[in-house]
N, C-alpha and C positions, 0 to 999 in steps of 0.2 A: 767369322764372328764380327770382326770389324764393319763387315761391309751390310749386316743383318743389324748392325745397332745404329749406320747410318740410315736407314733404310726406315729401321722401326722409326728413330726421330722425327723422320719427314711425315711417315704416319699419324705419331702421333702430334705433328704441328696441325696437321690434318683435321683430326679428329676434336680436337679440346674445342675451339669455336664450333662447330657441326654440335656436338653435344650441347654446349651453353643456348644456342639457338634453338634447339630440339627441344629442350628444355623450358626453356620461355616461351614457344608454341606450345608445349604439354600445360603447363600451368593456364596458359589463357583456352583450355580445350579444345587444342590443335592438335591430330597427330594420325600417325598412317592411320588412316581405315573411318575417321573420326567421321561423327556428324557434323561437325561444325566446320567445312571445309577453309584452307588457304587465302581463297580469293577473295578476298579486299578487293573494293574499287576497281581498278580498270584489271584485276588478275581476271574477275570475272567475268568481264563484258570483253577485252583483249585477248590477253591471255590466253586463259582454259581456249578461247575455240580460234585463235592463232597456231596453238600449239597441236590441237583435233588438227586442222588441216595438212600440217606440218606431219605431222602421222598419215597423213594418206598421200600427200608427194614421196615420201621416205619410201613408202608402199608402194609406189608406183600405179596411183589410183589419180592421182591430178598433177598440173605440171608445174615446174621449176620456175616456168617461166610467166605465163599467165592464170589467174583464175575467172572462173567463171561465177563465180559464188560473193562476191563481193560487191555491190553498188555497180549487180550486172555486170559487171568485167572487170579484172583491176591487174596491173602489173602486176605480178606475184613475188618477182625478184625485188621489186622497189620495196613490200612490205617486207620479203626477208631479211633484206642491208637493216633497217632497223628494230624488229622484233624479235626476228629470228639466230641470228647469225650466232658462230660461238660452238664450241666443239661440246658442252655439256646439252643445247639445246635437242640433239641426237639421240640422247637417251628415250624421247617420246617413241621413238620407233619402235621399242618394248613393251608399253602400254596397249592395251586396249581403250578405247575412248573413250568407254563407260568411264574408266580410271583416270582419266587426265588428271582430276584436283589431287589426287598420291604423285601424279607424275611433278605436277606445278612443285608439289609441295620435297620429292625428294629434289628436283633439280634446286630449287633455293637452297635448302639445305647442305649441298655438294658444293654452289659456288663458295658459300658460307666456309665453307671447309678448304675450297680453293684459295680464298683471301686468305687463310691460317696458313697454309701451304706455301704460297709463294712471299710471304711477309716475313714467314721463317726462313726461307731462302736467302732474302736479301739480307735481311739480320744477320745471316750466320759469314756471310761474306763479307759486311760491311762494317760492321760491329766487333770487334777484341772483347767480348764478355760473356760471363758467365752463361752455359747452357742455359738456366731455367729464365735468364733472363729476355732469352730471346724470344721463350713461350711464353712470357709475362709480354712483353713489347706486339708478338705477333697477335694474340689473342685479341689484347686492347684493336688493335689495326684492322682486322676480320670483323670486328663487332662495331666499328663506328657508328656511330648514330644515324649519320646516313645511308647507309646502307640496309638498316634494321628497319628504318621510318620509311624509306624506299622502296620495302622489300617486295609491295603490290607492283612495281614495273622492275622485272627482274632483269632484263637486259642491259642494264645500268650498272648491276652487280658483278658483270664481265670485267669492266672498265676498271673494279677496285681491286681485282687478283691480276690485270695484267701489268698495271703502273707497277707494283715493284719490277716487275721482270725489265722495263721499258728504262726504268732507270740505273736495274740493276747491269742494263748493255751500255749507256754512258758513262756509267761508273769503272766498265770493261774498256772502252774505245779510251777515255782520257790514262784510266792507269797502264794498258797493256797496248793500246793502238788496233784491237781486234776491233771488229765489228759486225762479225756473225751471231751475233746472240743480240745486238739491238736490231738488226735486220729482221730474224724471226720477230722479234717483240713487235716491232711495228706492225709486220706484215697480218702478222695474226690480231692487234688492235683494229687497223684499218678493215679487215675481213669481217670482223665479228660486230661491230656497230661504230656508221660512220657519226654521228653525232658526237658518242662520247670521244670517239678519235680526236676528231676536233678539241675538245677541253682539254684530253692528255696532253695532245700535241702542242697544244700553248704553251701547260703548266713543265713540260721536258724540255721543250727550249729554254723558257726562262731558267730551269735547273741546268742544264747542261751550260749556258752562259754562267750562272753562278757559282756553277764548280768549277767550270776553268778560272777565272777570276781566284777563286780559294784557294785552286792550289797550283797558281801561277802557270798557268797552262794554255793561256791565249792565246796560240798560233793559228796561222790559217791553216796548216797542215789540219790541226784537230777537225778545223771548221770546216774544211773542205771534207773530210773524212762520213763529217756529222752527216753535214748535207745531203753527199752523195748516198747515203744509207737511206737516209727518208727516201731521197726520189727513187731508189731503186725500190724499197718499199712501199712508197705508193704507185708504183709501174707493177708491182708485182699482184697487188690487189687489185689493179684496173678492172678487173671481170666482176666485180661487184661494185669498186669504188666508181666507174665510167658511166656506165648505165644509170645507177644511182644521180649521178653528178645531171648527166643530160636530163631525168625522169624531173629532178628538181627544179632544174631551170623552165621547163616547161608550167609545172604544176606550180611554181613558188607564190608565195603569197607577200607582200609590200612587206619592208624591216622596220620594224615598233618604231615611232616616233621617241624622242630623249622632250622628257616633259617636264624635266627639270634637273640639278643636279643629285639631291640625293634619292635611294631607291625608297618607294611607298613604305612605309610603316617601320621604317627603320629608326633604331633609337638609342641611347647611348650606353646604354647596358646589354646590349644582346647579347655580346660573344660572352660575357661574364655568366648571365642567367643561362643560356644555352648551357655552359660548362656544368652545370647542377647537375646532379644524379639525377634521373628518372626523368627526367623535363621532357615533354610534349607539347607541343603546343597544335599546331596545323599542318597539314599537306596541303590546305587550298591557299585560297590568296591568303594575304598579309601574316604570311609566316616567317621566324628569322631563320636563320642558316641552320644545320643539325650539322654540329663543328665535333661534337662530344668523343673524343677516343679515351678516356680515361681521366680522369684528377692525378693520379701517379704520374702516366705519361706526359698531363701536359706540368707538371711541375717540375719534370724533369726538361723538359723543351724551354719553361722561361729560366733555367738554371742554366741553361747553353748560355745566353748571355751574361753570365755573369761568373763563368767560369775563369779562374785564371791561366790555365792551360790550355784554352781555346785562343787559336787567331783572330786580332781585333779585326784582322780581313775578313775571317770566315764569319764574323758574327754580324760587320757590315752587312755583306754581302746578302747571306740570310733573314736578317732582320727586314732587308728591303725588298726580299721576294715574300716576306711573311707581309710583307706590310702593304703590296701591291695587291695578292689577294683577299685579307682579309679588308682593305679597302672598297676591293669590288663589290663589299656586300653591300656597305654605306652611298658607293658612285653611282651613278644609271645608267653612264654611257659608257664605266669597265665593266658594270653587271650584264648590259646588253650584249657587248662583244664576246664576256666568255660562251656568251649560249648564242652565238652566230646571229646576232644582230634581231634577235626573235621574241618578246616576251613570253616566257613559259603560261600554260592554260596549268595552272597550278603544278604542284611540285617544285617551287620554285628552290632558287640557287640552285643549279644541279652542281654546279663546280667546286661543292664544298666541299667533295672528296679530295681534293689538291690539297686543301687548307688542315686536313686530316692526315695524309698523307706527310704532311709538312712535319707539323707534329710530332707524328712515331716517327722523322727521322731524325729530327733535333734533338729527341728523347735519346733513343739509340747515342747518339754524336757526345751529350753529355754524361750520359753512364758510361761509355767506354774513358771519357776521360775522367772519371772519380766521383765521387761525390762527397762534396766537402760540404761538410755537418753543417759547422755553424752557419754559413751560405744558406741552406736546405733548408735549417730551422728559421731562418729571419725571412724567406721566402715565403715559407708555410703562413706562418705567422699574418707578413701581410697581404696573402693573398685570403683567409679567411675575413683579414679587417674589411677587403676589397670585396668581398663577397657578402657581408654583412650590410655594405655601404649600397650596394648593388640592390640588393633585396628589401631593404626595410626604407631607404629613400630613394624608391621608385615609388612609393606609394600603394603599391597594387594594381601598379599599371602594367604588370605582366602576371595576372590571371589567375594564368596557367602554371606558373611557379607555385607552390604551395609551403605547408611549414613542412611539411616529410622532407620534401627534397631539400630544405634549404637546412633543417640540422640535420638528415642525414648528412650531405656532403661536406659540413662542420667536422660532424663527427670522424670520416673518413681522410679528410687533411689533418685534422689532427692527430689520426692513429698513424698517418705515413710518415709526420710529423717524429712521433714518440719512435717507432721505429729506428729511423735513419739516426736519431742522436744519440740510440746508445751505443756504447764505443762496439766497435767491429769483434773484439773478442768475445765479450759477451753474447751469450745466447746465440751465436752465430747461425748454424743450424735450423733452429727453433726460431727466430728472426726471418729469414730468408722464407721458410714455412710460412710461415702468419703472413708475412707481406706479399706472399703467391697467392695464399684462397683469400685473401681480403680483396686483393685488384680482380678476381676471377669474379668473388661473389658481388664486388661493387656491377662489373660491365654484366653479368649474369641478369644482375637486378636491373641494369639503364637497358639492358633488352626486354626484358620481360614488361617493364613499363611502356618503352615503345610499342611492342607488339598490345599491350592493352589501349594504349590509347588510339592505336588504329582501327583496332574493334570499335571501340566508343565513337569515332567520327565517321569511316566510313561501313562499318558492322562486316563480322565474317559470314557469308553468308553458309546458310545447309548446305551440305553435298547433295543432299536430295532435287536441292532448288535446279543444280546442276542437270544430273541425271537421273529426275527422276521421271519426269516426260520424253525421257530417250529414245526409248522402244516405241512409245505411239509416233512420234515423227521418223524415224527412220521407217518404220512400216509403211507410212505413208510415202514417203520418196522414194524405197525400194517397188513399191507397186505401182507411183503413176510414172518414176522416172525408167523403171528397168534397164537396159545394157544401152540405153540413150547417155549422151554425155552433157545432158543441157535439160533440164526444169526449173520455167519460171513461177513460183510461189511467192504466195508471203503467209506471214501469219498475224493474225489482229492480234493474238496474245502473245507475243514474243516473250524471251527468257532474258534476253538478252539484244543490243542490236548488230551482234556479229553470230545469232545464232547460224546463218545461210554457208559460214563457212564451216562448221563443226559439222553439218547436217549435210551439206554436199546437193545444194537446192541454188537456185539465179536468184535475187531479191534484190531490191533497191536498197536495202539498211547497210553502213555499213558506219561504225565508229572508230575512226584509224587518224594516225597522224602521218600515214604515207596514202597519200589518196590524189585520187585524178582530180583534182582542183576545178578549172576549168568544166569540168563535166560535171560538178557538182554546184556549181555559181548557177550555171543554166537550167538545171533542174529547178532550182529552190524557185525560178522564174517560170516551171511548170506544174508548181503547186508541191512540190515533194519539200518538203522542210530544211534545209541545209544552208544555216547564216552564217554570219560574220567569218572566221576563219575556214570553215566548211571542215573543222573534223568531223560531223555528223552530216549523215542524211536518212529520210525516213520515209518510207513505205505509206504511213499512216494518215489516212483522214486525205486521202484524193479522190477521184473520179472515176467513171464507168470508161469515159474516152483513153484513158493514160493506159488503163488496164489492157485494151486493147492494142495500142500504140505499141505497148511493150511486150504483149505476149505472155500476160500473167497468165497460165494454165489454171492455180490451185489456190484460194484461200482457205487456208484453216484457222479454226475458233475453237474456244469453249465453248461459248454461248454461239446462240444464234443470230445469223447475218442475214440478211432482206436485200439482194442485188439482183438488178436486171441482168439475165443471161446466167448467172451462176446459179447451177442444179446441185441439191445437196446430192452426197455421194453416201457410201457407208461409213458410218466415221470410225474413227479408230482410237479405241480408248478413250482418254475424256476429250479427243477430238473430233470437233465434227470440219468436214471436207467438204467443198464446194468446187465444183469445177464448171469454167467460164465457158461456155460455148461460142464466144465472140473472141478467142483469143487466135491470132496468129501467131505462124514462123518467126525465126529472128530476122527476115528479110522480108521487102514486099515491092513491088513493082509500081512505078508510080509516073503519069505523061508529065509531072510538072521538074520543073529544074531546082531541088532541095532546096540550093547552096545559097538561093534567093529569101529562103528564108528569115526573117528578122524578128528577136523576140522584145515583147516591150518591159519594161522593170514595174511597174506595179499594177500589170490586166493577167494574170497565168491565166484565166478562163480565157481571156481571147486568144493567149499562146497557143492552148491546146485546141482551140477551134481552128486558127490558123493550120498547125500541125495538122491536125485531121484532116482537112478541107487539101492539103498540099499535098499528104501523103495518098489519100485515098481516092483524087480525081473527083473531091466534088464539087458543086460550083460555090466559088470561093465566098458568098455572099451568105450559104447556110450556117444558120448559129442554132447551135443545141441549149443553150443556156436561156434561164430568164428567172425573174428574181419577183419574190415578194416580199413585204413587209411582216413576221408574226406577231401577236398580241400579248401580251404579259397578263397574263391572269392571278398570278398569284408569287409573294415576293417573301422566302423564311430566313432570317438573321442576318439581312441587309438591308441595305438602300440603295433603290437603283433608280439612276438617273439618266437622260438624254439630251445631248442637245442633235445640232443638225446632221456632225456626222461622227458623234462618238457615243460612247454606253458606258454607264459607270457603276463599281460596285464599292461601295464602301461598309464592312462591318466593323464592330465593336475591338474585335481581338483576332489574331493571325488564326486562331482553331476553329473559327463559326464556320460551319456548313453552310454555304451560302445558296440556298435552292427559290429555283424561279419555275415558273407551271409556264408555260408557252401555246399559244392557240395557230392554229395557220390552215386554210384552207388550199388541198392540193388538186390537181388538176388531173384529167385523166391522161395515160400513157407517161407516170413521171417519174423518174428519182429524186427523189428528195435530200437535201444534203442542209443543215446549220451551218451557214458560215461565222465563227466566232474568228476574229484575227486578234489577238494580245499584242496590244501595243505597248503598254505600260504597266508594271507590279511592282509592288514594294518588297515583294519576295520574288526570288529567282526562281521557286520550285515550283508552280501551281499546278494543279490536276481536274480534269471534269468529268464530270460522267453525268451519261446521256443517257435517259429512258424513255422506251416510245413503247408503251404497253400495248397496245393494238398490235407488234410486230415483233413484241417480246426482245425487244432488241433492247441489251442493256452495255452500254460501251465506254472504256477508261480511258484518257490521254491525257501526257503530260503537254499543257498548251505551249512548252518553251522548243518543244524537245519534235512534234508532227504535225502536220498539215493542218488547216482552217476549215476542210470541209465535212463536219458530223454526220455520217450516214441517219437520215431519216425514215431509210426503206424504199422500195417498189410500191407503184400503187397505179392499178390496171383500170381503175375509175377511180371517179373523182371522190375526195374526201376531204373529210374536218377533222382534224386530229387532233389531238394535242399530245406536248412530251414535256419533259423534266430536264433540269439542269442541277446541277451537284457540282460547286465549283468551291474549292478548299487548298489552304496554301498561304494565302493575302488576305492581308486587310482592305489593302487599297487596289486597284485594277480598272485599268482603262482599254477596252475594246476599240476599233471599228466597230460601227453600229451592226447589229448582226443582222441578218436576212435572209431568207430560205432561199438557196438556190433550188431550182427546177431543173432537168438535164429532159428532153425531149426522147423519152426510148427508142419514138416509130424513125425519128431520123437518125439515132444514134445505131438502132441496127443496120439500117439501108448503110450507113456510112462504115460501119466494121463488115458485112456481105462484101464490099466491093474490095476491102482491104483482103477479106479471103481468098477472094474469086483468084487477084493479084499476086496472090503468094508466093516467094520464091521457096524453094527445094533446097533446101539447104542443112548439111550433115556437120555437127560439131565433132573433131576428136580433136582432145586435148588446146592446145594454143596453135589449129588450124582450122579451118572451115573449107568444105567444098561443095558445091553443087551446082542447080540449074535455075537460072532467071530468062523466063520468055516474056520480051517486052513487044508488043503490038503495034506502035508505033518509034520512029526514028527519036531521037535524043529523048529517052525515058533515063529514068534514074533509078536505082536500085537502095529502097531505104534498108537501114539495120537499126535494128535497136542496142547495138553497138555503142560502150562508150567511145568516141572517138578519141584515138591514141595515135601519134605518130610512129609510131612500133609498128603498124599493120602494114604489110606488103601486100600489097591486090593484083592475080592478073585476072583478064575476063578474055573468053576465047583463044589463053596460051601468052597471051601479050600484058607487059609490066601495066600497071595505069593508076596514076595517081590519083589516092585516096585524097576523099574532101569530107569535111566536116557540115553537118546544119549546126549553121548557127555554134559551131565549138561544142556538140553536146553527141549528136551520134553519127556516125560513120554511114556517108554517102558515096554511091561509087557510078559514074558514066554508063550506060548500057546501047547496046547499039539494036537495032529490030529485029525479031526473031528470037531464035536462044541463044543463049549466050550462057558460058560454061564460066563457074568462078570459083576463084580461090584465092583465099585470104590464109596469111600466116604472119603470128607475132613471135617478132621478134626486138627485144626492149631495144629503145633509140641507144646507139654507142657499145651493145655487147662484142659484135663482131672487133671494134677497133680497143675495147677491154679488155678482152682474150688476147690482141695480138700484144696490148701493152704487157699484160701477165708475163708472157712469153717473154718479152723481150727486157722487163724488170730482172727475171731471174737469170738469162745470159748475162746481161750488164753487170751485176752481183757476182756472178760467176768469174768472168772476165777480170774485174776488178781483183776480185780474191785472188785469182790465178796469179798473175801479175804483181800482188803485193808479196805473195807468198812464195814467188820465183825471185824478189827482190831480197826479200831477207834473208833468205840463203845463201845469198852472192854477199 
């Protein structure tokens, strides 16, 4: 019975957060089965088909190690260290795909229930107080604010159910000297996602220094203890942390400039107005920290200091690890280091879970030591003055505060207020009650507000939006890809720009914050979209030459597409199918030496004539391109102006449809393309769409987000055309002047024939490649359209031979005359020497244990 009642508790620590979450998704028309699916923001472009693929590695349908499905090739283990990782992420493997948004949506839910779970844990070990108090403290702790406002990047949610465990092992090492239970704790943070490792791992050292210090425990003995647990925990991770570690140094991107001392839009009331019930404000930029664990909780936290029966050391101590972090939100160069020297692309503060965590532990620290009334009541008191003073002289320069929140949370202090003062015999019981569903129904309601205000900013989208094009694209890749393990496609009307991974298709899109860097710099200098940090790249609004380069077998559309070489197919559901007849292998045989290739930073036309011209053997003076001037015929709810080499749009108000009529005479044998390039907006969002009625071609892009070049159609003789432009978004907008490009067919076939003739034989399974390359003359070179990765092993006729890059973008490899047999296998740079650290993290652990544990028995 005993052992069935410790058991049920854990459950139901379990369970109380999972319901309140369940809850506040039910209210905003969230829930299994629902139309209005999960995914927010990045759940749905990330997420959902992070998680689809992840179900077919599990399946044993793609590998562990590489994919093919992502911006053409992508580490797969580098994407899993940070999206995937985490023992609830494994539940997907019970879903079917159609189902992901139920999967999304039960796994948040569970961690939701893991944070109540392990917060009750540490409670109940660290804490001398009453049971329901500790489901009062863990509930608050599960539910923080950020984690609830976070909950569209659910990887992040690992990090708040494993810190209590992580500290609940230094809490073990300094009072008992063990340190098998902070060993696991690490080992499993460091596994499950290395970024937030990194902020726990700050925020536990500084705790681990702050508790020895508290409770006079500063030896080196501890220290050495400490240590050696980390390094055997990160030795023990190495098969994820290694790989990871080298994939980064490789791919890294330059660490944020410190451009002044305090962080952007910081102000002197935040943590106060944060503290407010229901308060949202942003996940994009200029947002403040989401600190919120409760009004109770944190009333009980500034009560630690000012307890009498707390150590004036322990309150130092504490007061200056509170003050370090909540610091870092005001600093820029503590705010840069807690997020590894990197400004966040919104979401900012991630490290606020420490400063929450902080919190419910000071809360916990001063309930276990009493709570003295009169104290409680002078606190209450003025922290409503402090909160009044916060709200009504800031002016209204926080927004997003409003009057709900600012007397509901009056009202709530002051009912914890009226509570705590009446004497302890009275209504004992009946007290204890009210002050449990009042703190359940306060964080009930700060979640159900978060969850609305995330609809409101980045909207939940339909399950339908999801899957409900499923079945037409999977038909189409089960029929052009069959028992192959490689098709190159794209789709002009994407769902998403991680559709390629959910769908099990090769594509250039890929939106990730683990990505082949370098192979994304050089593309964006190939016309393919991918700026400043290069979390994105895109498919969208390039050329006939690239297509071929790369081997696009398949564009699919809704609507109808005009490209030279691509023959419509039968479409499939509201898709229609186009397949290239100009497309090649992943390999091609080429007399010229890659490695010489050079690309220039603002010609991508001459890169990709370059490219063609090197790969395909033709002489290097042939150019496919040329360019005309179009005519403006016709200008609706703007003003458009030019000088020599810009074009400008200025209307009245950010909603005008700003439409311009276009005239341009095309030549015969020609692809047509608009080049518009967005140099300048006064809004980040804008979109165009392009109509060329003669070709029925009606096409959308967002101009921040794909490529400069607007298909204008084929055109097999010469013509006068005109088209439409539909450009909505901005007021204001400064272009490159725009000009039709011309792409020359009759050379551009000659020049994709020779790339066929050329082709190599080459068989993809899984994260290897083999086949056959016959080169005609001596020092030929073997292209791939390969992102280039230092992972790849190449032998060619049985012999090792080091792989070369063009230009750092695709994978080029020596070939010698005649045929030549090859084989390529990836393998991530550092897994072999991660495995062996694994290895040799848990003998060392082992060893050590042995040894301390032969010690104290002597």
């Amino acid at each position: 019975m005993e052992k069935t009642k410790k058991i049920s508790r854990y459950i139901l620590a379990f369970l109380l957060p999972l319901c309140l979450i369940m809850f506040a998704y039910y209210l905003n028309g969230i829930y299994w089965g629902s139309t209005k699916s999960i995914l927010a923001s990045d759940a749905f472009t990330q997420t959902a088909n992070f998680y689809a693929s992840f179900h077919d590695v599990l399946h044993g349908k793609e590998s562990w190690l590489y994919t093919w499905n992502a911006a053409l090739g992508l580490n797969y283990l580098g994407l899993y260290s940070y999206y995937l990782g985490g023992p609830v992420t494994f539940l997907v493997y019970f879903f079917d795909k159609y189902d992901i948004p139920n999967a999304v949506y039960l796994i948040t839910l569970v961690k939701f229930g893991l944070c109540g779970l392990t917060s009750y844990w540490y409670s109940k070990r660290s804490f001398t107080i009453a049971e329901w108090k500790h489901y009062l403290l863990s509930a608050c702790y599960a539910l923080m604010s950020f984690g609830v406002a976070y909950a569209e990047q659910p990887m992040w949610l690992d990090a708040i159910y494993i810190l209590p465990i992580v500290i609940g092992g230094i809490d073990t090492l300094l009072a008992k000297k063990k340190y098998v239970l902070l060993f696991l704790a690490y080992s499993l943070l460091f596994l499950t996602n290395f970024y937030m490792a990194y902020i726990v791992g700050i925020f536990s050292l500084l705790y681990f220094i702050a508790q020895s210090y508290s409770l006079s425990k500063m030896n080196w003995h501890n220290f050495g203890r400490y240590f050696a647990t980390i390094i055997c925990s990160i030795m023990t991770s190495g098969i994820i942390i290694v790989p990871t570690v080298f994939n980064m140094f490789r791919t890294h991107e330059p660490l944020s400039k410190v451009t002044g001392l305090l962080t952007d839009n910081s102000g002197l009331w935040d943590l106060v107005i944060k503290n407010m019930a229901g308060v949202y404000d942003t996940t994009k930029f200029g947002t403040v920290p989401f600190i919120y664990v409760g009004l109770f909780s944190l009333l009980l936290a500034i009560a630690f200091f000012l307890h009498s029966k707390i150590k004036r050391r322990s309150k130092l101590v504490f007061g200056t690890l509170l003050v370090i972090v909540g610091g870092s939100f005001y600093l820029q160069p503590l705010d840069l280091f807690w997020q590894g020297g990197h400004s966040p692309s919104m979401f900012l503060y991630r490290y606020s879970l420490v400063w929450s965590f902080l919190i419910f532990w000071l809360a916990g620290k001063s309930w276990e030591a009493g709570l003295e009334r009169d104290k409680f009541t002078k606190l209450g008191l003025f922290y409503i003055v402090l909160t009044s003073a916060a709200y009504l002289g800031s002016f209204g320069h926080y927004r997003y505060a409003g009057n709900t929140n600012f007397i509901l949370t009056l009202f709530l202090v002051t009912a914890y207020i009226l509570i705590v003062a009446v004497r302890p015999s009275l209504f004992n019981m009946q007290r204890k009650f009210i002050l449990f569903l009042l703190v359940m129904a306060e964080i009930g309601f700060n979640s159900y507000a978060l969850v609305h205000g995330t609809g409101i900013e980045w909207h939940y989208p339909a399950t339908s939006l999801y899957n409900g094009t499923m079945t037409d694209i999977n038909n189409i890749v089960g029929k052009y890809k069959g028992n192959a393990k490689w098709l190159r496609m794209a789709s002009l009307d994407p769902i998403s720009r991680d559709d390629s991974l959910n769908y099990g298709y090769s594509s250039v899109d890929l939106f990730s914050s683990m990505r082949n860097r370098p192979f994304q710099e050089q593309m964006n200098l190939l016309g393919f979209k991918s700026g400043g940090n290069n979390l994105n790249i895109s498919y969208g609004n390039n050329t006939l030459l690239m297509d071929s380069l790369l081997g696009i077998r398949l564009n699919i559309a809704k609507g109808a597409i005009s490209k030279y070489g691509f023959v419509e197919q039968q479409p499939s559901g509201t898709y229609r199918v186009y397949k290239n007849k100009y497309q090649v292998g992943l390999g091609v045989v080429s007399p010229n030496n890659l490695t010489n290739i050079k690309f220039q930073q603002t010609d991508n036309l001459g890169n990709q004539t370059k490219l063609m011209n090197m790969v395909s053997g033709s002489v290097s003076s042939t150019k496919y391109f040329s360019s005309v001037t179009p005519k403006i015929v016709n200008v609706q709810n703007t003003k458009a102006t030019t000088d020599q080499s810009h074009f400008y749009l200025n209307a009245q108000n950010e909603n005008s449809l700003q439409t311009i009529t276009w005239e341009v005479d095309v030549p015969a044998h020609a692809q047509a393309y608009l080049s518009m390039f967005l140099m300048q907006s006064k809004s980040g969002n804008s979109t165009i769409s392009l109509e060329v009625p003669n070709k029925n071609i009606v096409s959308n892009s967002n101009l921040s987000m794909v490529g400069q070049y607007l298909d204008l159609g084929k055109y097999q003789s010469g013509e006068r055309i005109r088209f439409t432009t539909k450009i909505f978004g901005s007021s204001s907008m400064a272009f490159a002047k725009p000009n039709v490009i011309l792409l020359d067919t009759k050379k551009y076939a000659a020049a994709a024939e020779r790339l066929s003739r050329n082709s190599a034989s080459l068989a993809i399974s899984s994260s290897k490649i083999t086949g056959e390359a016959k080169a005609r003359q001596a020092k030929s070179w073997l292209y791939t359209s390969i992102p280039y990765d230092s992972g790849w092993r190449a032998k060619v006729n049985g012999r090792s031979v080091k792989t070369r890059s063009i230009n750092n973008t695709f994978l080029t490899l020596p070939l010698a005359k005649g045929k030549n047999k090859i084989s390529l296998q990836f393998w991530p740079e550092g897994l072999g020497l991660g495995a062996l650290m694994s290895l040799s993290g848990i003998a060392v652990f082992c060893t050590i244990t042995f040894f301390e544990c032969k010690s104290r028995k002597k």
